[in-house]
C-alpha positions in Angstrom: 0.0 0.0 0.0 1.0 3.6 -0.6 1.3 6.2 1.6 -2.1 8.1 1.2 -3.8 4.9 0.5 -5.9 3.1 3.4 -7.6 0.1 3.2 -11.5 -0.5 3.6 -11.4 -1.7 6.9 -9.1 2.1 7.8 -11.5 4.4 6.0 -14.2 2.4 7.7 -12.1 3.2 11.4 -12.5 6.5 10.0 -15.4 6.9 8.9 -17.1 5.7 12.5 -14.6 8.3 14.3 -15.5 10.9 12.6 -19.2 10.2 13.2 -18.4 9.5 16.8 -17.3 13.3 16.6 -19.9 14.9 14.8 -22.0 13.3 17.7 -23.8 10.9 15.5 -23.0 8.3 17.2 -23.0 7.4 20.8 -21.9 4.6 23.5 -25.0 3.1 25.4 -24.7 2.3 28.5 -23.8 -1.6 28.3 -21.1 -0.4 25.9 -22.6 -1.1 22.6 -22.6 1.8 19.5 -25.5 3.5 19.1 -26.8 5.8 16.3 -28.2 8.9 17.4 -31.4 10.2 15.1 -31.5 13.7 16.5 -28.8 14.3 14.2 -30.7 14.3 11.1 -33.4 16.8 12.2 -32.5 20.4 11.5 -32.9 23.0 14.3 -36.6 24.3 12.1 -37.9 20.8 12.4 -36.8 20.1 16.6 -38.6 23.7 16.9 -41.4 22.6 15.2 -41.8 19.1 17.5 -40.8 21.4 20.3 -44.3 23.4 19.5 -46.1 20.1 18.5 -45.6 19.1 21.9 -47.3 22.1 23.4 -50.5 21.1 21.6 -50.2 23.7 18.7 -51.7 23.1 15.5 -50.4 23.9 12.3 -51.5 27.1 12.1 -50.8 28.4 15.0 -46.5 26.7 14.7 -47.0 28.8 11.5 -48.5 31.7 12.8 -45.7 31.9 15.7 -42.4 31.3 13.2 -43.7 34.0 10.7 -44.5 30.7 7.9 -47.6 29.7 6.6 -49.5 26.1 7.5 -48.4 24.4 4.3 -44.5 24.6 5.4 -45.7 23.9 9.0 -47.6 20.5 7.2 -44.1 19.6 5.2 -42.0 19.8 8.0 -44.2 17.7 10.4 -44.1 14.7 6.8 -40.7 15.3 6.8 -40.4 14.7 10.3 -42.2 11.8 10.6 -40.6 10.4 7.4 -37.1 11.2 9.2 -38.0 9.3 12.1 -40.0 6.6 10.8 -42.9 7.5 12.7 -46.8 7.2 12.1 -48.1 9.8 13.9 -48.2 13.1 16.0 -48.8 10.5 19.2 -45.2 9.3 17.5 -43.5 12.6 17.1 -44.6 13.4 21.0 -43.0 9.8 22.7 -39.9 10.5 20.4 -39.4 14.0 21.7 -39.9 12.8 25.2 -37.7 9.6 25.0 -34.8 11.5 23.1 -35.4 15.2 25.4 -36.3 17.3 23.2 -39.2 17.8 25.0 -39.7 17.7 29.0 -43.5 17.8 30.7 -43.8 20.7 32.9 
């Protein structure tokens, strides 16, 4: 092999350190790797399940961040398409599970 030259199983090493740094993934707390999915929701879209979670419709998310209901609507599809979820009932257990989101 050559000097800039690494083999699969290296740029694999370094592919996982490098996502271990960007905070994408994490150590659980028996040790095993996990893959963190708060990292593929952009700071609109956590505000938005932030305000979902305070019983807000559409309208009124739009109304407070200045957008109108359809981006409110595309942003909550491509939130639950994101996470794999169903439902608003989906999008509220995430937030609470992952923190986003704390009952008062």
């Amino acid at each position: 092999m050559g000097q800039n030259t690494f083999s699969q199983k290296e740029v694999d090493t370094l592919k996982l350190v490098a996502r271990l740094h960007e905070g994408n993934i994490s150590y659980s707390k028996n040790g095993k790797l996990r893959f963190n999915k708060n990292n593929i929701l952009t700071q609109k879209e956590i505000t938005v399940i932030t305000l979902i979670c305070e019983e807000h419709s559409s309208k009124k998310i739009g109304a407070k961040l200045k957008l109108s209901k359809g981006t409110i609507d595309k942003r909550r599809k491509n939130i639950l398409r994101k996470l794999k979820l169903k439902n608003v009932v989906g999008i509220v257990k995430y937030a609470i599970k992952n923190k986003l989101y704390a009952i008062k």
